[in-house]
C-alpha positions as CSV (number, residue, x, y, z in Angstrom):
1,X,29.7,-162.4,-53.5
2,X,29.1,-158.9,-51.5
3,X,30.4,-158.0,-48.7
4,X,33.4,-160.7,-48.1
5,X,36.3,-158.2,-47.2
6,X,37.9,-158.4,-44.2
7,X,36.9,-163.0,-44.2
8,X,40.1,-164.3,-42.6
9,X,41.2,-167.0,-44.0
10,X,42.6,-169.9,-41.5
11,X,43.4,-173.4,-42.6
12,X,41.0,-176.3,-42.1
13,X,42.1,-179.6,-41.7
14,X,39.7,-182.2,-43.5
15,X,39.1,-186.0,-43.4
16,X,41.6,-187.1,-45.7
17,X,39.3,-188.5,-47.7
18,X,37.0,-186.1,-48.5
19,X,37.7,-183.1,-51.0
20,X,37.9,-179.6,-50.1
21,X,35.7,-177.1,-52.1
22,X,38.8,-175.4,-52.6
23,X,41.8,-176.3,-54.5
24,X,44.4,-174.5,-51.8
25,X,42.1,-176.6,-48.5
26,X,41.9,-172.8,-47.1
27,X,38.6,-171.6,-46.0
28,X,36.9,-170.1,-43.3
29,X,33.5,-169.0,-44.7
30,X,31.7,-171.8,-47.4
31,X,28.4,-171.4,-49.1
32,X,28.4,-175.0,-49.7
33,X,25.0,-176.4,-51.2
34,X,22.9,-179.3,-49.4
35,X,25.1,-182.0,-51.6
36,X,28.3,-181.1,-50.0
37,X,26.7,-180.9,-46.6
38,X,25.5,-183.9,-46.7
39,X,28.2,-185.9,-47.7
40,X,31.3,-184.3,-46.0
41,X,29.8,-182.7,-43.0
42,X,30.4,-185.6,-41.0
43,X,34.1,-185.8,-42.0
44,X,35.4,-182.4,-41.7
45,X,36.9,-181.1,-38.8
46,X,36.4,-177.0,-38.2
47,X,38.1,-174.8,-36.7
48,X,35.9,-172.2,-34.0
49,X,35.6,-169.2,-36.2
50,X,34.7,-171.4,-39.5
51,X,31.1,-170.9,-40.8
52,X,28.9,-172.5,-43.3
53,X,25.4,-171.7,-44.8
54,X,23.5,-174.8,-43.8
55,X,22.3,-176.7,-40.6
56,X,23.0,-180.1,-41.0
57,X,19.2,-181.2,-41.2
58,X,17.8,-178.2,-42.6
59,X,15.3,-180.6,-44.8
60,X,13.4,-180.3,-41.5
61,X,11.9,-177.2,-42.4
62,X,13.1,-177.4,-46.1
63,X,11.9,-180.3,-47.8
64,X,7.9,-180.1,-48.0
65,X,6.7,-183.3,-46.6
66,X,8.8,-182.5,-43.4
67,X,7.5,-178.6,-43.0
68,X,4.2,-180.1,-43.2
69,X,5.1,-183.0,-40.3
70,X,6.5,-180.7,-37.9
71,X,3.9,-177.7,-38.2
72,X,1.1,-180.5,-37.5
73,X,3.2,-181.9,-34.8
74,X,3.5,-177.9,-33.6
75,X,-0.2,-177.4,-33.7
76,X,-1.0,-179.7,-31.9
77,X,1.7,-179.2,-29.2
78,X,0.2,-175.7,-28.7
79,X,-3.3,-176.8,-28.6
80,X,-2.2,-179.0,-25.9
81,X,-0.1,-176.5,-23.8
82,X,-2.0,-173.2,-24.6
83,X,-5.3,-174.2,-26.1
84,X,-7.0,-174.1,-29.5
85,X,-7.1,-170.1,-30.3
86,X,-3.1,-170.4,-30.1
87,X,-2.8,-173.5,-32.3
88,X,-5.1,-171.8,-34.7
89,X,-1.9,-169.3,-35.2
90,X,-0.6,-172.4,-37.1
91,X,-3.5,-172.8,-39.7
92,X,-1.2,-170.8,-42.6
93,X,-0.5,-174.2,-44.3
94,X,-3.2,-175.8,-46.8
95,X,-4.8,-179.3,-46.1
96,X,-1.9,-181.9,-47.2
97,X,-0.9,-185.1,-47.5
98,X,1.8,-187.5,-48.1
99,X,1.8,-189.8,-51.2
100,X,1.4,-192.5,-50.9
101,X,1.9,-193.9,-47.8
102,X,-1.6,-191.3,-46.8
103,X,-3.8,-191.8,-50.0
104,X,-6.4,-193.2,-48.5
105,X,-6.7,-190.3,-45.7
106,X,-6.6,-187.9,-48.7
107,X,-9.1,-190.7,-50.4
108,X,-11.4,-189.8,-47.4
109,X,-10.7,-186.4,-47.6
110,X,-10.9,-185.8,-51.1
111,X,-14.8,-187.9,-51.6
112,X,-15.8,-185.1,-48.5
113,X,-15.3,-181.8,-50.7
114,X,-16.0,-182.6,-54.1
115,X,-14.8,-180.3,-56.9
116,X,-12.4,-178.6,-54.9
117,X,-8.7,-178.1,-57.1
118,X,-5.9,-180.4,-55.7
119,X,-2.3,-179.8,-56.3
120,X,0.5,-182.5,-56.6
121,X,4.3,-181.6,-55.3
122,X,7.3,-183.6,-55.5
123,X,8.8,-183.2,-51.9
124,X,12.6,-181.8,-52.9
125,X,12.2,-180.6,-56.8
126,X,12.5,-176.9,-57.8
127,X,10.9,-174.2,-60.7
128,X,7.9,-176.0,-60.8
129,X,8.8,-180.0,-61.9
130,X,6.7,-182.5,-61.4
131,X,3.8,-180.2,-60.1
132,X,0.3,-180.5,-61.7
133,X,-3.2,-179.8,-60.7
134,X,-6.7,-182.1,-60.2
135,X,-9.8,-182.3,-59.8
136,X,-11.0,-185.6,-60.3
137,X,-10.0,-189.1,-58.2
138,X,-9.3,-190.7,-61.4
139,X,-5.8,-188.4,-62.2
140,X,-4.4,-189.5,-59.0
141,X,-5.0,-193.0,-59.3
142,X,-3.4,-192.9,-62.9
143,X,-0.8,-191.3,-61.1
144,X,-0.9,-193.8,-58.4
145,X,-0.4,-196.5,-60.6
146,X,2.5,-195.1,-62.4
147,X,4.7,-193.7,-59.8
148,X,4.4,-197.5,-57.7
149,X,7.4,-197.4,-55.7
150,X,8.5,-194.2,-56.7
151,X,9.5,-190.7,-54.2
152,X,7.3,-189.3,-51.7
153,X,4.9,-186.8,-53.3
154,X,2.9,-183.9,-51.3
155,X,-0.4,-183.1,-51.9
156,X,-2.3,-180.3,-51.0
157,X,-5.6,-178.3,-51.3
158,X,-5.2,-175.6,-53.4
159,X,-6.0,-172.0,-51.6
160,X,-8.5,-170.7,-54.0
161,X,-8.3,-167.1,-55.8
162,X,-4.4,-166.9,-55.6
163,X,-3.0,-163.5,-56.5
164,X,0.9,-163.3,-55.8
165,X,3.8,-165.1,-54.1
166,X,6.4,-162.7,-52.1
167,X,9.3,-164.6,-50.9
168,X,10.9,-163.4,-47.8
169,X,14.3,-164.5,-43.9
170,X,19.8,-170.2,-35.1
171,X,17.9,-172.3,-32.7
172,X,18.1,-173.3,-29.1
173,X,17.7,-170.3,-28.5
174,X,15.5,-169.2,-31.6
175,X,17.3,-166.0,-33.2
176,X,15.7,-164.7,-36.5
177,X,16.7,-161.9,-38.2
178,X,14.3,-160.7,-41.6
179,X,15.1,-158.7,-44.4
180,X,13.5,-155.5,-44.8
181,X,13.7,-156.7,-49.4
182,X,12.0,-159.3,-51.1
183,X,10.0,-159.5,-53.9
184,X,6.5,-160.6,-55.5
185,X,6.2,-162.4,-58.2
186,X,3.1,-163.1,-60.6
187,X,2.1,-165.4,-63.6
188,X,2.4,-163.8,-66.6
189,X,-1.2,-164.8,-67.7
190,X,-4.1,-163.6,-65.7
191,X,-5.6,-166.3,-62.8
192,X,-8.6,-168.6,-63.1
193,X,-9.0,-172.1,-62.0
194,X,-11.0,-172.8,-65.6
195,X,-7.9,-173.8,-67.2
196,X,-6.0,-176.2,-64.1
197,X,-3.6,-177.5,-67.3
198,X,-1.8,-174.0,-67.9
199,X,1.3,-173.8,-66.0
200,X,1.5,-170.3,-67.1
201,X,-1.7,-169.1,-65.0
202,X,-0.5,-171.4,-61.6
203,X,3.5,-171.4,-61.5
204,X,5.1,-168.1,-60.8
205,X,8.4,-169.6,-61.1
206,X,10.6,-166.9,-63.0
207,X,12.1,-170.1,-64.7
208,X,8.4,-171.3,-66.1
209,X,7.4,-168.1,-66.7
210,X,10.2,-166.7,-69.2
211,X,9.0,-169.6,-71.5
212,X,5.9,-168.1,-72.0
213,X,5.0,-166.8,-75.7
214,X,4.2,-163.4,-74.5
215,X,6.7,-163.0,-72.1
216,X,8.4,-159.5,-71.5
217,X,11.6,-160.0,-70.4
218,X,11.8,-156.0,-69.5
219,X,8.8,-156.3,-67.2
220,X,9.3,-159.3,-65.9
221,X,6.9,-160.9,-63.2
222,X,8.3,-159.7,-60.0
223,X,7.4,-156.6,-58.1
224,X,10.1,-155.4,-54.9
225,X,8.2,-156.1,-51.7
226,X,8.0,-151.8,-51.5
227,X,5.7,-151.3,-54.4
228,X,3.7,-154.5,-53.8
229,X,3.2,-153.2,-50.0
230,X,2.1,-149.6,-51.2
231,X,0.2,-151.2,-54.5
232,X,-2.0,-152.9,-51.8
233,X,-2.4,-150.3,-48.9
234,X,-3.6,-148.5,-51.9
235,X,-6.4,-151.0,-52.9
236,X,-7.0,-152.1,-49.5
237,X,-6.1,-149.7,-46.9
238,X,-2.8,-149.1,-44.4
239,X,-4.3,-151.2,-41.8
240,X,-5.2,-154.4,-44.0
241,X,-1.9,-154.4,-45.3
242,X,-0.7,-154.4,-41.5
243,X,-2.7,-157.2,-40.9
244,X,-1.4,-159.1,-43.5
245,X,2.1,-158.1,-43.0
246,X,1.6,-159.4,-39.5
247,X,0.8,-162.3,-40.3
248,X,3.2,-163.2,-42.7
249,X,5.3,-162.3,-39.6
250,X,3.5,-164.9,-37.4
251,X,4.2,-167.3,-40.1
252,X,8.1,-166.9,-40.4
253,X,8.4,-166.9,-36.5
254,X,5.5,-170.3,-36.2
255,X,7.4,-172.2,-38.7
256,X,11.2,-171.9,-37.5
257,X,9.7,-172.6,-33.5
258,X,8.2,-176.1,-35.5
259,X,12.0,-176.7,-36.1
260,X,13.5,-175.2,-33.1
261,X,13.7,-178.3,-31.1
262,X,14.7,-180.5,-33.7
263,X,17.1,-178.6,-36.1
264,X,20.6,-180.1,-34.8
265,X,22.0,-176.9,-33.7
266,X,25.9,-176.2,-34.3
267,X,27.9,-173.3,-33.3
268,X,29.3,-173.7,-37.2
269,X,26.4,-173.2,-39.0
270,X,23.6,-170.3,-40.1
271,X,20.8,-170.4,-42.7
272,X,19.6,-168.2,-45.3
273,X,15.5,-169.4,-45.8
274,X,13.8,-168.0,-48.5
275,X,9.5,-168.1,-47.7
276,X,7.2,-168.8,-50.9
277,X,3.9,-167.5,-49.5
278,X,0.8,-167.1,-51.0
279,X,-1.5,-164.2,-51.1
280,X,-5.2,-165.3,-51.3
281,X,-8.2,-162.3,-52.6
282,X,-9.0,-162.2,-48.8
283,X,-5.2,-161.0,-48.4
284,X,-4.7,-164.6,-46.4
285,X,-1.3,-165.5,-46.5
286,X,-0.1,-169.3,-46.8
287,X,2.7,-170.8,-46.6
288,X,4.1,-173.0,-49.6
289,X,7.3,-173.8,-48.7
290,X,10.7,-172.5,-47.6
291,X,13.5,-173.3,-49.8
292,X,17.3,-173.9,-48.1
293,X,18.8,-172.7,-51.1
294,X,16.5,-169.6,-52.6
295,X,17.8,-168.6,-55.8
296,X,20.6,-165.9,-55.9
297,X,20.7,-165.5,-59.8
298,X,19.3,-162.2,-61.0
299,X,17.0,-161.8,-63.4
300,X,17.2,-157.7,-63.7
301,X,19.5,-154.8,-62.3
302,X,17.1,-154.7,-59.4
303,X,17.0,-158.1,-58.1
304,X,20.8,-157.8,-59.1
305,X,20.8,-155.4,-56.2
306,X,18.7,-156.7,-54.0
307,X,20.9,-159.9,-54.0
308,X,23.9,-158.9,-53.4
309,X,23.0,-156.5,-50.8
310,X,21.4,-159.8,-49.0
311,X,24.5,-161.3,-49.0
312,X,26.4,-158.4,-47.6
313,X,24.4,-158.0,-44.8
314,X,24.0,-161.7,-44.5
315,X,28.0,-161.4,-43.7
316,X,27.7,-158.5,-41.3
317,X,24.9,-160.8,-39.4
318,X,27.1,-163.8,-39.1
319,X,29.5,-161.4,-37.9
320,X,33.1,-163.5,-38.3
321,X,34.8,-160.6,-37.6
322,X,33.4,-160.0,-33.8
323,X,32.5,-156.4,-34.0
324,X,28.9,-157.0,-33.1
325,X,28.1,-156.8,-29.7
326,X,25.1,-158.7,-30.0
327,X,22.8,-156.3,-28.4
328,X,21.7,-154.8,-32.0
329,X,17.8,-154.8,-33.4
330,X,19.0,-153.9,-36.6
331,X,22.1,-154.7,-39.1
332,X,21.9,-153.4,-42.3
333,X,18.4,-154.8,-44.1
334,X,17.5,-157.1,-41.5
335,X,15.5,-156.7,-38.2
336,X,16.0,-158.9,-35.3
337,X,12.5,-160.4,-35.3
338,X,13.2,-162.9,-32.7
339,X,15.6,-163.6,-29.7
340,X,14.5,-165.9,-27.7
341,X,10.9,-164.5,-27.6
342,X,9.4,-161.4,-30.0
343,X,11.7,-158.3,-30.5
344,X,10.2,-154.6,-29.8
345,X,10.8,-151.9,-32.3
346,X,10.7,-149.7,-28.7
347,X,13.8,-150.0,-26.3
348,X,13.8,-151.6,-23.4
349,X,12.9,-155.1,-22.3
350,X,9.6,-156.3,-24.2
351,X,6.3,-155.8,-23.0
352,X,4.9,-159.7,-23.2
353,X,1.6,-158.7,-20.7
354,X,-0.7,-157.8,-23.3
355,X,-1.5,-154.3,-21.5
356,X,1.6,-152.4,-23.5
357,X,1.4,-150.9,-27.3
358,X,4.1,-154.1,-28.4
359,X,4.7,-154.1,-31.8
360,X,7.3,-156.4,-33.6
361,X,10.5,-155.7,-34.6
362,X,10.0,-156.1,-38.4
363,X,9.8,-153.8,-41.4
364,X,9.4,-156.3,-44.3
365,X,8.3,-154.3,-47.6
366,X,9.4,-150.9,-46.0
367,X,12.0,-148.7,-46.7
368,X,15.7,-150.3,-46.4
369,X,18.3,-147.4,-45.6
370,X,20.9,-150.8,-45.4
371,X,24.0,-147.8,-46.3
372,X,22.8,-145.0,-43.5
373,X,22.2,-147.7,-41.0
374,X,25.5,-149.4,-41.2
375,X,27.9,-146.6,-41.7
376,X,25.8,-145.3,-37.9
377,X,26.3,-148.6,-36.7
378,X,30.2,-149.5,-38.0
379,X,31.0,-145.6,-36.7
380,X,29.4,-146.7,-33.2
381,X,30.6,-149.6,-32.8
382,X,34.4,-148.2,-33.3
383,X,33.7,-145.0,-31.1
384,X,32.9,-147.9,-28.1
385,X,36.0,-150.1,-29.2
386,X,38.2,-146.3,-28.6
387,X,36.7,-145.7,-25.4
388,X,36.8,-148.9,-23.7
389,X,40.5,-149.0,-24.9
């Protein structure tokens, strides 16, 4: 992993009977995945400084069927308290239901928009399992029938014309930090909804698509978030691609505040989301679904480096060491995005009356001078440290 010099290491003192991840039961930093959370969590003790890369209860947000619970629940919190243009800042997530204990809501649903394309998602599966798509009443029933008793399924309407699927990324109070990097991905095979049984045309899963006959491994079917933002400006115009960028922004920020209240919050733990959004012909981004644990394996020298710059920076944000002084916008690729209400780009305390020029302090798919900015920071930040000794 980048960026781990200077992690201390301390000793931790587990339950007895629980394993360690490490032989020598000395670690102050783990990126433990959701299995060993959930089954040693509970049992370990940890000392202050210790950190580790999961809330508890992240399936809140992370597991689909939840997502979808607690943005309804959202919406309709905000239409409540702040009226219906404000809970219409939610409607980034496709119709969807829960199978089976809603089919005959999606039953009614479905016999109101004949035709349409419906897509079937297991809840907690990854790389495209399990997923197929439907048109007609009968598939689902077949599937009913077979999967009696069987896992919770999600099942959505499918946002027509789909293009391409950039991924993207501390509650009570709500502090989000995004990365300036991400990337887009494509299918390999040009998209129609003609041919709904081609997994090669609907899943841009690098692990589906690297299967396909006429796959070129040199190309690949991912595009860094830069070249995807200038491809479009230059299709569509700077300020469409604002728009859109915006509201991808809205959605990152809408979706953690649907969590905010019920993500058990510990000093201990931080998360690293990574947002599957998709980009309809209309440039209407929706949200898919935001994975706890978004894949770190590189498929080229460029996601190599993307990656592993992530993780550096991920490092410098959770800051083990203390030389933060937790006033910064800005650490390396990511922008603080949220503290407790929207970041400005502009110093100074945000404008929230609607008269100023407030723009949010976010940069996704612009240029990420991570090297510059951290050298100017680290060099700062040890000028103060001097002075106020």
């Amino acid at each position: 992993m980048g960026g781990s010099e200077g992690v201390r290491h301390h000793p931790l003192q587990p339950h007895p009977s629980f394993p360690m991840p490490h032989s020598e039961g000395e670690w102050d930093f783990y990126w433990c995945d959701v299995s060993w959370l959930r089954e040693n969590f509970d049992h370990t003790y940890m000392d202050e400084h210790v950190r580790i890369s999961h809330f508890r209860n992240h399936y809140e947000l992370t597991r689909k069927n939840y997502m979808v619970k607690n943005l309804k629940r959202f919406r309709k919190q905000l239409e409540r308290e702040a009226g219906k243009l404000e809970a219409a800042k939610c409607d980034f997530f496709p119709k969807t239901f829960e199978m089976p204990c809603e089919y005959h809501l999606f039953v009614e649903e479905f016999r109101k928009n004949p035709g349409i394309t419906w897509i079937m998602k297991p809840v907690a599966r990854s790389q495209g399992k399990g997923i197929f798509l439907f048109r007609r009443l009968k598939d689902i029933m077949d599937w009913r029938k077979g999967n009696a008793g069987k896992k919770l399924t999600s099942l959505e309407a499918q946002p027509a014309r789909s293009t391409a699927n950039p991924s993207g990324s501390h509650y009570i109070p709500l502090r989000a930090w995004l990365y300036r990097d991400g990337f887009a991905r494509f299918s390999n095979t040009r998209f129609t909804l003609s041919s709904i049984d081609d997994q090669y045309v609907h899943l841009t899963n690098v692990a589906v698509q690297k299967t396909s006959p006429d796959y070129h491994p040199k190309k690949g079917c991912k595009w860094m978030l830069q070249r995807f933002r200038q491809y479009l400006a230059s299709k569509h115009g700077p300020e469409a691609v604002e728009t859109l960028f915006s509201d991808m922004d809205n959605i990152f920020i809408r979706s953690l505040q649907s969590v905010q209240k019920v993500i058990i919050s510990d000093k201990h733990c931080f998360e690293l989301y990574g947002y599957d959004i998709l980009i309809d012909q209309d440039l209407k981004p929706w949200l898919l679904e935001v994975n706890a644990s978004p894949s770190l394996t590189a498929s080229s020298q460029e996601d190599y480096e993307l990656k592993t710059c992530l993780l550096e920076d991920t490092l410098h944000v959770v800051d083990m060491e203390a030389r933060l002084t937790g006033r910064e916008k800005r650490v390396g690729g990511f922008d603080l995005m949220w503290n407790d209400g929207p970041v400005s780009r502009e110093e100074g305390p945000p404008d929230l009356s609607g008269m100023g020029n407030f723009v949010t302090n976010t940069h996704l798919g612009c240029v990420n001078d991570r090297k510059k900015q951290l050298r100017q920071l680290f060099r700062s930040l040890q000028g103060q440290k001097k002075a106020s000794s």
